[in-house]
PATIZA-189056 format. One record per residue (C-alpha): residue number from 1; residue in one letter; x, y negated, z negated. Coordinates in nm, 2 decimals, padded with zeros to 4 digits, always signed. Each point is the difference from the previous one (the first is absolute). Layout:
REM PATIZA-189056
+-----+---+--------+--------+--------+
:   k : r :     px :     py :     pz :
+-----+---+--------+--------+--------+
: NUM : a :      X :      Y :      Z :
...
+-----+---+--------+--------+--------+
This chain:
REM PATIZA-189056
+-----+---+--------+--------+--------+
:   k : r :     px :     py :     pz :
+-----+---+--------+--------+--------+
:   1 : x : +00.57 : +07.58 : -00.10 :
:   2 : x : +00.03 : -00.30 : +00.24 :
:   3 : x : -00.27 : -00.13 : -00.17 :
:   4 : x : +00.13 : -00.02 : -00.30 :
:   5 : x : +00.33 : -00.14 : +00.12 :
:   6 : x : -00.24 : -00.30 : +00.11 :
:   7 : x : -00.11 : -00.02 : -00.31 :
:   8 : x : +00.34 : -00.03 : -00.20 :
:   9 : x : +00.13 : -00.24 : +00.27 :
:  10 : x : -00.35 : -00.21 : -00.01 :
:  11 : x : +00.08 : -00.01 : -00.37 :
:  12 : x : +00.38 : -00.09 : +00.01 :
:  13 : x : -00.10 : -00.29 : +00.20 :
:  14 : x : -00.28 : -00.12 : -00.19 :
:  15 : x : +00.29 : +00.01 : -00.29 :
:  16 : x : +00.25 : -00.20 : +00.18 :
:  17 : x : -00.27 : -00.24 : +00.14 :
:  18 : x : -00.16 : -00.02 : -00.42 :
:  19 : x : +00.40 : -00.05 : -00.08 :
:  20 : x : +00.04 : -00.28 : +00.26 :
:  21 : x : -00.29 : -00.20 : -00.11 :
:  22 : x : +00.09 : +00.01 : -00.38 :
:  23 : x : +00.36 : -00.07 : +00.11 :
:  24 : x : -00.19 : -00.29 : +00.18 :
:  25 : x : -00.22 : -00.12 : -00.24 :
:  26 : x : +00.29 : -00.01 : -00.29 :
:  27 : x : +00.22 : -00.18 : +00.25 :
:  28 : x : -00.28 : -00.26 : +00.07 :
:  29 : x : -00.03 : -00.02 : -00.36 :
:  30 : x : +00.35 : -00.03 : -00.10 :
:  31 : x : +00.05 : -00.33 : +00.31 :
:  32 : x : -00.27 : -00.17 : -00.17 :
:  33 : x : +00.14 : +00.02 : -00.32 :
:  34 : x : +00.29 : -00.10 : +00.09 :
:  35 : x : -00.14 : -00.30 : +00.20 :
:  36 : x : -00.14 : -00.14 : -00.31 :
:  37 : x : +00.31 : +00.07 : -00.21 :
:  38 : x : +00.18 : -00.23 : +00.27 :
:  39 : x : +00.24 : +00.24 : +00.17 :
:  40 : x : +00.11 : -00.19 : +00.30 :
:  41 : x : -00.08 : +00.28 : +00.26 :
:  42 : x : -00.35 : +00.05 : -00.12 :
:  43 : x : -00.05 : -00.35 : -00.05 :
:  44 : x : +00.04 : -00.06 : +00.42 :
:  45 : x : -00.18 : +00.33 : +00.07 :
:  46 : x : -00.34 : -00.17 : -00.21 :
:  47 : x : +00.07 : -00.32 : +00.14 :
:  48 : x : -00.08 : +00.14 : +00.35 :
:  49 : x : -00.36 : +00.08 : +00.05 :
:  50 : x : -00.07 : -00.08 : +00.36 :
:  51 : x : -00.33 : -00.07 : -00.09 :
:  52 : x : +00.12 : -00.28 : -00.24 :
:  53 : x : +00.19 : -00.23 : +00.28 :
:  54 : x : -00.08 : -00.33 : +00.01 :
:  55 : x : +00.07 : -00.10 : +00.36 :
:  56 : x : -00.11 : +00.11 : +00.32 :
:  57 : x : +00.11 : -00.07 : +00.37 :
:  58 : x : -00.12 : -00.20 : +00.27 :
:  59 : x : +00.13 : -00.03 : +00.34 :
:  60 : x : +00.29 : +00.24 : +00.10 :
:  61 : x : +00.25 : -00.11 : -00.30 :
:  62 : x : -00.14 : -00.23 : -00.18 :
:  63 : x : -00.14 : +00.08 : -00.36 :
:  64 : x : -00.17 : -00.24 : -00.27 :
:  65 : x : -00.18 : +00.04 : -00.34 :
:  66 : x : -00.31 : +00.26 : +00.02 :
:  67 : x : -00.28 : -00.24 : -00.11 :
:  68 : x : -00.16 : +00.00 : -00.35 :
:  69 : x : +00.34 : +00.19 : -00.09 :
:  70 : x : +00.17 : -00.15 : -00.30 :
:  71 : x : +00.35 : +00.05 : -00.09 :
:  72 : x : +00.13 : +00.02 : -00.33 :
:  73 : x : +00.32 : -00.14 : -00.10 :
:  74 : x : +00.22 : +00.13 : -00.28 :
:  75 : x : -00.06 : -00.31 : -00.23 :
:  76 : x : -00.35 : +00.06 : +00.01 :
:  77 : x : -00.16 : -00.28 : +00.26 :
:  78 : x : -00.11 : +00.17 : +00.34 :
:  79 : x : -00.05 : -00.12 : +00.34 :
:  80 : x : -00.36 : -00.03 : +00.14 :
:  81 : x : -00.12 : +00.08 : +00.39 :
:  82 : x : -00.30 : -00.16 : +00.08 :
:  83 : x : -00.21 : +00.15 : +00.25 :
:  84 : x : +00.16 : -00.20 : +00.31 :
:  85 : x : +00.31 : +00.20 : -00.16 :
:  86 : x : +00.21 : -00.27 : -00.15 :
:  87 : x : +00.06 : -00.16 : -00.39 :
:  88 : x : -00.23 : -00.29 : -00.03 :
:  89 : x : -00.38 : -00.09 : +00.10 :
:  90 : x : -00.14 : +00.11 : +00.28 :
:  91 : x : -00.09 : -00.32 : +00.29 :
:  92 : x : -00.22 : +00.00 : +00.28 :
:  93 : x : +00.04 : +00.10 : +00.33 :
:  94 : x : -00.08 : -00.18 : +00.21 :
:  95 : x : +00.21 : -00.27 : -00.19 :
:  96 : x : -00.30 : -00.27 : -00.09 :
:  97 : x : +00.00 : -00.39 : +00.13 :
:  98 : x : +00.21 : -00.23 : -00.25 :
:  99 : x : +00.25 : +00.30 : -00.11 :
: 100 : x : +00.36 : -00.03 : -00.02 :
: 101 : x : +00.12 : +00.33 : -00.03 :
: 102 : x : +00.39 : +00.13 : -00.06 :
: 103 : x : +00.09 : +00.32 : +00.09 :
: 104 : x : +00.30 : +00.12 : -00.21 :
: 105 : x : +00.27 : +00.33 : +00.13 :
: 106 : x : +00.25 : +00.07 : -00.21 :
: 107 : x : +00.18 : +00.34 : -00.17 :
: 108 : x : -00.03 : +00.09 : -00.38 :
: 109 : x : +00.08 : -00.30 : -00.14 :
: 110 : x : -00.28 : -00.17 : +00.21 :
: 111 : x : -00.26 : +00.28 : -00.07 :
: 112 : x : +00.09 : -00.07 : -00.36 :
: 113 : x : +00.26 : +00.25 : -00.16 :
: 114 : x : -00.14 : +00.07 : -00.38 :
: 115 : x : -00.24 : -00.30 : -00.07 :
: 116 : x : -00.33 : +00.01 : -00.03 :
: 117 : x : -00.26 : -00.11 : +00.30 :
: 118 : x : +00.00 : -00.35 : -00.17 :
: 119 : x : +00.35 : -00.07 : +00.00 :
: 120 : x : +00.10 : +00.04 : +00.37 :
: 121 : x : +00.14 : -00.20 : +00.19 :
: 122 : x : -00.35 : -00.05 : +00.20 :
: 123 : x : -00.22 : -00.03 : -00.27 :
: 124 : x : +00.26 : -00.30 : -00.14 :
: 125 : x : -00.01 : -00.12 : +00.35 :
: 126 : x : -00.39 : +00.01 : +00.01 :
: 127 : x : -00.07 : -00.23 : -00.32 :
: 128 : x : +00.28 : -00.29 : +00.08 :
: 129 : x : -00.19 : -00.05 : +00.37 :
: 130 : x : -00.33 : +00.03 : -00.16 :
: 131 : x : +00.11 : -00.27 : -00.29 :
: 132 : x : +00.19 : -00.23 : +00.25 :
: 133 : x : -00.24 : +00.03 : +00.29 :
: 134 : x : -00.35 : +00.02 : -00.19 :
: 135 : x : -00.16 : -00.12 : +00.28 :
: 136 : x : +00.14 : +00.26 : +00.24 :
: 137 : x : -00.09 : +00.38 : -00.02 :
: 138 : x : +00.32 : +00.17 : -00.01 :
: 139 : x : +00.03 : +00.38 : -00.01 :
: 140 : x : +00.33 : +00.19 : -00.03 :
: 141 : x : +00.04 : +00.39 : +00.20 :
: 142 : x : +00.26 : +00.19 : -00.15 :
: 143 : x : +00.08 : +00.28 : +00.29 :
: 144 : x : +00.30 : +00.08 : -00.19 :
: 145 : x : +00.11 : +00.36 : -00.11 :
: 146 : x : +00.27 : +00.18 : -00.18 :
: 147 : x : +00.28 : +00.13 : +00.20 :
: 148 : x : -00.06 : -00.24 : +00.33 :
: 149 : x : +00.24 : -00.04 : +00.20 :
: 150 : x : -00.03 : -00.33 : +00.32 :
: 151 : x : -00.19 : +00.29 : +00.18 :
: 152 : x : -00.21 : +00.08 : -00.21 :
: 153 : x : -00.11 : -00.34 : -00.05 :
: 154 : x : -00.07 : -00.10 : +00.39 :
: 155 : x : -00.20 : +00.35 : +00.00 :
: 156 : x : -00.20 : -00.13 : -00.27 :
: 157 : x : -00.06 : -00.35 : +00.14 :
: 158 : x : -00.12 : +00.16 : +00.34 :
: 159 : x : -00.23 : +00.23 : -00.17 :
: 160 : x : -00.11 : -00.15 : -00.27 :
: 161 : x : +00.09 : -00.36 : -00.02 :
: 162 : x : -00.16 : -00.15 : +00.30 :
: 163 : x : -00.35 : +00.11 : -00.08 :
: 164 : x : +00.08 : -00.24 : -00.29 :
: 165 : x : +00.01 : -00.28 : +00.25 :
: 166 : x : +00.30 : -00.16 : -00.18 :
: 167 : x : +00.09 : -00.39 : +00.02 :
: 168 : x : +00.33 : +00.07 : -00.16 :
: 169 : x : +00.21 : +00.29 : -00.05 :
: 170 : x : +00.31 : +00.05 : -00.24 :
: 171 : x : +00.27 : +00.30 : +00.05 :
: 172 : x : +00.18 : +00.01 : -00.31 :
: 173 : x : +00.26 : +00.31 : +00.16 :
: 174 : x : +00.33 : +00.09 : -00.04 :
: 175 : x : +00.03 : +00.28 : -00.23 :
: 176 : x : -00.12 : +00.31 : +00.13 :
: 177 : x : +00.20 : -00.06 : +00.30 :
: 178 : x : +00.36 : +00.04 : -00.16 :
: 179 : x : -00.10 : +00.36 : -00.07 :
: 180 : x : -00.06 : +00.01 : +00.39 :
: 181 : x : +00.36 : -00.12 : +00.01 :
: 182 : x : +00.14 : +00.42 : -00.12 :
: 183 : x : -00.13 : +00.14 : +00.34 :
: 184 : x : +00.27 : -00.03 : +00.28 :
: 185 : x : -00.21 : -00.03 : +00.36 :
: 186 : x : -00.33 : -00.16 : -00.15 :
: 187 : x : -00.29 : +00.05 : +00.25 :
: 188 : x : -00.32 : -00.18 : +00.02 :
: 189 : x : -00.16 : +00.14 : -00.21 :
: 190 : x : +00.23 : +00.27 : -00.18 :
: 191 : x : -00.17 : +00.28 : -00.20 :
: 192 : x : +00.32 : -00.04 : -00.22 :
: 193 : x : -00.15 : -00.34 : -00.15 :
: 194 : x : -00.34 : +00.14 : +00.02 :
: 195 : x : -00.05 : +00.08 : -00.43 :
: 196 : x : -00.25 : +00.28 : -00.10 :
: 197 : x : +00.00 : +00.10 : +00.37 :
: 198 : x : -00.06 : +00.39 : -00.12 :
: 199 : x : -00.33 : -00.13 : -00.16 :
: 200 : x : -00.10 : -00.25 : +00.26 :
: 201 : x : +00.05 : +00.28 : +00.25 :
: 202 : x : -00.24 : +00.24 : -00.18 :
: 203 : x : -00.22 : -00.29 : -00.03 :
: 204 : x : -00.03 : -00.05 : +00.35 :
: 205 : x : -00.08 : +00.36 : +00.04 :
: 206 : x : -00.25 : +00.05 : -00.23 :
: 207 : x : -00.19 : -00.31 : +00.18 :
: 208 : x : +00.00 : +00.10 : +00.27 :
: 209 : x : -00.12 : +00.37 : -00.11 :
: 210 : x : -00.30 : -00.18 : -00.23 :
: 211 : x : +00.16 : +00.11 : -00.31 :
: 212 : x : +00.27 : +00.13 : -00.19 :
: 213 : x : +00.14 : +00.34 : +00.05 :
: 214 : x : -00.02 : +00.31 : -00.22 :
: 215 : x : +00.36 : -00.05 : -00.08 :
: 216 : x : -00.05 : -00.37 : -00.11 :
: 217 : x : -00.31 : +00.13 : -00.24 :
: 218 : x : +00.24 : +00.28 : -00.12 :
: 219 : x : +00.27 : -00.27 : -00.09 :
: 220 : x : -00.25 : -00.24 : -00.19 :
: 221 : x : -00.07 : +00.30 : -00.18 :
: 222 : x : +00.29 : +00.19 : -00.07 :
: 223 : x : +00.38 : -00.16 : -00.15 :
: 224 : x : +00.10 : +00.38 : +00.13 :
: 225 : x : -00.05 : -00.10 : +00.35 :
: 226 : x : +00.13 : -00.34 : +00.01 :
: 227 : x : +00.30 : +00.12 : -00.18 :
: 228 : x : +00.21 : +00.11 : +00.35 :
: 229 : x : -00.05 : -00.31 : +00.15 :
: 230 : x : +00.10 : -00.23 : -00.28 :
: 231 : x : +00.31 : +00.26 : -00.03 :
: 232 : x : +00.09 : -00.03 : +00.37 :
: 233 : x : -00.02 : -00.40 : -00.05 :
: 234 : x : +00.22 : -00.03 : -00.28 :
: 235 : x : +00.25 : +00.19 : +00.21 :
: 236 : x : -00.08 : -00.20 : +00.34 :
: 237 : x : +00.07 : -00.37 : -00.24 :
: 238 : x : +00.34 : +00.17 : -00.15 :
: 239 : x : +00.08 : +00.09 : +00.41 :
: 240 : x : -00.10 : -00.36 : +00.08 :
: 241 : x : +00.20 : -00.12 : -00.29 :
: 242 : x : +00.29 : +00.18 : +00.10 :
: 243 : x : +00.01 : -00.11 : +00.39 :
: 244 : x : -00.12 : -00.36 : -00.11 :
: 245 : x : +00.33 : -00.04 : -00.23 :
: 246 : x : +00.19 : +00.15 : +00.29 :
: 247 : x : -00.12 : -00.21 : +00.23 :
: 248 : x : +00.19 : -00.32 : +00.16 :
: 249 : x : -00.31 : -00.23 : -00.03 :
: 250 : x : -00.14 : -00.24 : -00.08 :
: 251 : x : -00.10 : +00.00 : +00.43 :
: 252 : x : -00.06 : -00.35 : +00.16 :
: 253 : x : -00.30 : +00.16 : +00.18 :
: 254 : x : -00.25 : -00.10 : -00.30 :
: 255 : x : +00.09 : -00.34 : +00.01 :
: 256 : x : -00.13 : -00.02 : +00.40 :
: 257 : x : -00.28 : +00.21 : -00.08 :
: 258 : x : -00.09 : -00.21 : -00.28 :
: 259 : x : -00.03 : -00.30 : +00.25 :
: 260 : x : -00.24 : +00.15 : +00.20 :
: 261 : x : -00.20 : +00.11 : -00.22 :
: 262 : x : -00.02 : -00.38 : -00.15 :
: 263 : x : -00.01 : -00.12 : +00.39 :
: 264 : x : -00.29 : +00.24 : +00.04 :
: 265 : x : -00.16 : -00.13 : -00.29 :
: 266 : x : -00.01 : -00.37 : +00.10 :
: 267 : x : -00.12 : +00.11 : +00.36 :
: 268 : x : -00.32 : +00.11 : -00.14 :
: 269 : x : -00.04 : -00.30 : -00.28 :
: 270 : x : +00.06 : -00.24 : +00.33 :
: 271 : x : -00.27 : +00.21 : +00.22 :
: 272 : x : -00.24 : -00.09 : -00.27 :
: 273 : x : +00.11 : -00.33 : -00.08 :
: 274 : x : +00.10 : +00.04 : -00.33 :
: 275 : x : +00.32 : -00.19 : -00.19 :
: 276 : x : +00.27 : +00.27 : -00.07 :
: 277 : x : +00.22 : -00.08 : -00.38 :
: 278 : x : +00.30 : +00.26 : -00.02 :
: 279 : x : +00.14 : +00.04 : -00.31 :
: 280 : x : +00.27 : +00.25 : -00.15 :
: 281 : x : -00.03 : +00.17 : -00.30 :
: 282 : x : +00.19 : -00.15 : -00.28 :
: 283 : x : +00.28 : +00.22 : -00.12 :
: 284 : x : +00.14 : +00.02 : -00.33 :
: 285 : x : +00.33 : +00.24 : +00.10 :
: 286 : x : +00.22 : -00.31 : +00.06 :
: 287 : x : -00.16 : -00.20 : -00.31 :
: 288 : x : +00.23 : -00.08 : -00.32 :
: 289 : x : -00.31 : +00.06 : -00.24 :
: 290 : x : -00.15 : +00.30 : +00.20 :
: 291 : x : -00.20 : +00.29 : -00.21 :
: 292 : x : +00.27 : +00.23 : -00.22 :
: 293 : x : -00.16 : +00.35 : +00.14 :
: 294 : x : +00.00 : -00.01 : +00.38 :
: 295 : x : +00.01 : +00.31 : +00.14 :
: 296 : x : +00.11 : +00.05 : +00.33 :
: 297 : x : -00.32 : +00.07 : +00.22 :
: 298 : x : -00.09 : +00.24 : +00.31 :
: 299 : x : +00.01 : -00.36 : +00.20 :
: 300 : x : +00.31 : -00.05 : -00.10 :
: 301 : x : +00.34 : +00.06 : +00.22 :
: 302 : x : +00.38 : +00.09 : -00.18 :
: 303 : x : -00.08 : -00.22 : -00.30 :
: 304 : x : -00.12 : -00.33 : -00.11 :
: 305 : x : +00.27 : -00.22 : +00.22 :
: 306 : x : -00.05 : +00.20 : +00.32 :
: 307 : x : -00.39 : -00.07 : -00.04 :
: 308 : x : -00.02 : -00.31 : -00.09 :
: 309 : x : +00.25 : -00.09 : +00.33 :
: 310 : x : -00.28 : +00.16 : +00.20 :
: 311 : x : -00.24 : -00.19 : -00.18 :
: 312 : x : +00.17 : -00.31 : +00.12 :
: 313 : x : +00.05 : +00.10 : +00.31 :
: 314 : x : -00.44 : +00.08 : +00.05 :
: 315 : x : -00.03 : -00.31 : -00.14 :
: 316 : x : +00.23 : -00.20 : +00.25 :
: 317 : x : -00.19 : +00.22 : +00.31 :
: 318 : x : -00.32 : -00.14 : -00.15 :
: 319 : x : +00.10 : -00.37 : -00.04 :
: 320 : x : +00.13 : +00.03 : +00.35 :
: 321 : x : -00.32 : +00.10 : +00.15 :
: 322 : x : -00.18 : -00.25 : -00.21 :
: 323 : x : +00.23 : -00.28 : +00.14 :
: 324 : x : -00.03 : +00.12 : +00.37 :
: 325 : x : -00.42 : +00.02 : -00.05 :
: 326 : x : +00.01 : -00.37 : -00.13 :
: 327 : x : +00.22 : -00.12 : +00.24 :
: 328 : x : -00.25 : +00.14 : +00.24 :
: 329 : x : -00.30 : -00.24 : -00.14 :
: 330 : x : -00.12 : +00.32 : -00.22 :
: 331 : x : -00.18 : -00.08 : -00.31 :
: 332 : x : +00.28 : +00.21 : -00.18 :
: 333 : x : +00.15 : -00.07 : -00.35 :
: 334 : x : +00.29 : +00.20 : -00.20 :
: 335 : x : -00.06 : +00.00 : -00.36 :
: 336 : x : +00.29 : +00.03 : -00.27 :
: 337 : x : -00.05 : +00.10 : -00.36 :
: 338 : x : +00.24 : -00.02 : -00.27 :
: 339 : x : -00.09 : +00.16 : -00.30 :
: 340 : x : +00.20 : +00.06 : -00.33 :
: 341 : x : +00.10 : +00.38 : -00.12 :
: 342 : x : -00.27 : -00.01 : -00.31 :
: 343 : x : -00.26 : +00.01 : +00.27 :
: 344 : x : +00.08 : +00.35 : +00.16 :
: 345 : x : -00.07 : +00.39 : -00.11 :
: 346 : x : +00.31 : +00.11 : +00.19 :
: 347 : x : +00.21 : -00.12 : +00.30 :
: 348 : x : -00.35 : -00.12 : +00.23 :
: 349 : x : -00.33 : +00.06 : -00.15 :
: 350 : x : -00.10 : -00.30 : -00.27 :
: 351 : x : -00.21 : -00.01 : -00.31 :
: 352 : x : -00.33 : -00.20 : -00.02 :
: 353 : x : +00.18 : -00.33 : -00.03 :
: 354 : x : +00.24 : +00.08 : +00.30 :
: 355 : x : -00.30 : +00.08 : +00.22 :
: 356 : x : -00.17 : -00.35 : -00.11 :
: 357 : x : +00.31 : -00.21 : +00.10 :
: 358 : x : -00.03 : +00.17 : +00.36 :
: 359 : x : -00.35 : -00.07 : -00.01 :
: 360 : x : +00.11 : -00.36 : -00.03 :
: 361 : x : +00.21 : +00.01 : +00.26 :
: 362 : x : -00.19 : +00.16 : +00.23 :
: 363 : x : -00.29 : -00.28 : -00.09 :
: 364 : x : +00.25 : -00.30 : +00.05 :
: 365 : x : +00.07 : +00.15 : +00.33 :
: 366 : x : -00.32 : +00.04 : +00.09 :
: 367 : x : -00.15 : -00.31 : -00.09 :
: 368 : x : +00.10 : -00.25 : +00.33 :
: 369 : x : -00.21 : +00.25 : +00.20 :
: 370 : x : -00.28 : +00.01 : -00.17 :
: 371 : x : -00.32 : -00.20 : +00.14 :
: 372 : x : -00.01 : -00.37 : -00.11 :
: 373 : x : -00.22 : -00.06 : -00.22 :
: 374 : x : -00.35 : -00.15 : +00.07 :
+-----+---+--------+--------+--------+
């Protein structure tokens, strides 16, 4: 008798376990379908394979491009990593006898937000030195990355940049940091700032452990298990969008932050003798003939006025520490662009042409520092 009471109950579960896997299966089935058809929901559940990220960290916040990954950009160009991880060709370290190098930090808009790895703002910057200084080897470092905040850039430059052995470095910041600007009480540095944190964390992890976890192989596998955590982020961004609108910002703490950051920047371009160019990114909020579709951005505060006022303000902090630097005896230079609407994709990041004309700038600036020549 109690055997065959094992027996119906070994079979009842072996029914609801059969069930749970077709359930399973047809609920796999009917996210990917869905994903393909475009639904919005299954569209951010494919687009997160963990196994598919394209940065990784390095130090205790900082992250950058995972090299040889390639981003691909809605309008069909892509960014390239080399294997140093950055866009652009690789150069030797040590940095060889005769070399003028640049090393370039920057946000989006510096990386180079939907151009091709041609039509950045280095690769411009690359050809003008090499055509108006033939006699000079010139090479052009772009340590620039999507989402950087001041931060992120001075973490970059430590870890990266001075193996480069730079003779002049350019911070082209300002951006990034007016997002900093919706946390009241910013510390240094604030998780709250810190984007793709829940990936970077896991990252970190799964270094340190020699490998990803069963979980982060299930989720590469499966839009079924990545589905709760996309859900529970889309609910986090509406709480964050709720308390953001609430909140009283934008907080003047982002603006000092900012400063230190760009201080600790030129700290470390003096300690290796390089010339430091600062620069802000040209905006196109406050410009007459600005792009029609601008939609407002997660960098942006209340709207267009309230960021481009914080804008100014980053870009007043920055001329002010470029002034005190020269005034100093610092081989320090601000740079200023001013560049029509027609050559912006939205309120900061610019087409091919836009990116030229700061190449141009950049190159006019650079060119009293450059060796004489023989």
């Amino acid at each position: 008798m109690a055997g065959g009471r094992l027996k119906q109950a070994a079979a009842a579960l072996a029914l609801v376990v059969g069930a749970l896997l077709v359930a399973a299966v047809l609920a796999e089935g009917a996210l990917r379908a869905l994903a393909a058809a475009g639904n919005r929901l299954a569209k951010q559940v494919a687009a997160v394979d963990p196994f598919a990220i394209k940065i990784e960290p390095h130090g205790a916040f900082g992250y950058r491009q995972r090299p040889g990954a390639v981003l691909l950009y809605a309008n069909g160009t892509r960014a390239t990593a080399n294997a140093e991880g950055f866009r652009g060709p690789e150069v030797a370290v040590p940095k060889p006898a005769g070399t003028y190098r640049v090393v370039l930090l920057g946000e989006s808009s510096t990386h180079g937000w939907y151009v091709s790895d041609s039509e950045t703002i280095d690769a411009y910057l690359r050809g003008i030195l090499a055509a108006r200084r033939p006699d000079l080897r010139t090479e052009v470092v772009n340590l620039a990355y999507d989402g950087y905040d001041a931060y992120q850039m001075w973490q970059r430059l430590l870890d990266d940049g001075t193996k480069f052995q730079p003779d002049l470095v350019i911070v082209n910041a300002g951006v990034n940091d007016v997002r900093n600007a919706k946390y009241r009480g910013l510390r240094d540095p604030d998780p709250r700032t810190l984007i793709w944190e829940g990936d970077l964390v896991r990252l970190r992890q799964e270094q340190a452990a020699g490998g990803p976890s069963l979980k982060t192989r299930l989720k590469h596998l499966l839009y079924l298990a990545r589905l709760p955590g996309v859900v529970r982020e889309n609910l986090a961004r509406a709480r964050r969008a709720r308390s953001g609108a609430a909140a009283a910002g934008p907080f003047p703490d982002a603006a000092d932050n900012f400063q230190k950051n760009i201080e600790r920047v030129a700290a470390v371009a003096r300690s290796l003798g390089a010339t430091l160019l600062l620069s802000t990114p040209p905006s196109a909020l406050a410009l007459r003939d600005a792009p029609r579709e601008m939609p407002p951005r997660d960098y942006w505060l209340a709207d267009a006025a309230t960021t481009q006022r914080y804008r100014d303000t980053l870009a007043a902090r920055l001329g002010a520490v470029a002034a005190r630097l020269a005034a100093a005896g610092g081989p320090v230079r601000l740079v200023s662009h001013a560049l029509p609407g027609r050559l912006f994709l939205d309120d900061v990041h610019l087409t091919p042409e836009g990116n030229r004309a700061m190449a141009e700038d950049f190159a006019a600036a650079i060119a009293p520092f450059l060796p004489a020549k023989r």
